[in-house]
Phi, psi and omega in degrees: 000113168272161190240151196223140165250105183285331161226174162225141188243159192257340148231185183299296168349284184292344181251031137263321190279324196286343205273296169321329186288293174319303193306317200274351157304341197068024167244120181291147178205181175239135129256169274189115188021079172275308207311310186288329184276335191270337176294332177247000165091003147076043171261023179082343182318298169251087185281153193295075185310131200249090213257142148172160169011130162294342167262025156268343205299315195288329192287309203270307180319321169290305167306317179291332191270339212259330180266330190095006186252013160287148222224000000 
């Protein structure tokens, strides 16, 4: 299964919340190196990608930007 990256956070918190955003859209998504954003202490050194489906992407992008939470 390939994956499209609708955003990037600069921390986990916010690519949970944005995840949520999805979900409650009814669109399924992943994140994406959380482990790394946490490992560096989640100061943007590695952000956290916000992943789904490619034929999601436009939907999901559109519900994150409709909020301001895209990264």
């Amino acid at each position: 299964m390939s994956l499209a990256e609708a955003g990037r956070f600069p921390t986990q918190v916010e690519a949970e919340l944005a995840k949520h955003q999805l979900q409650h859209a009814g669109i399924p998504s992943f994140t994406f190196d959380e482990g790394l954003n946490s490992v560096f202490g989640g100061g943007g050194l590695a952000w956290v990608r916000l992943m789904v489906a490619p034929e999601e992407l436009e939907a999901a992008v559109a519900v994150l930007t409709k909020d301001g939470e895209a990264g």
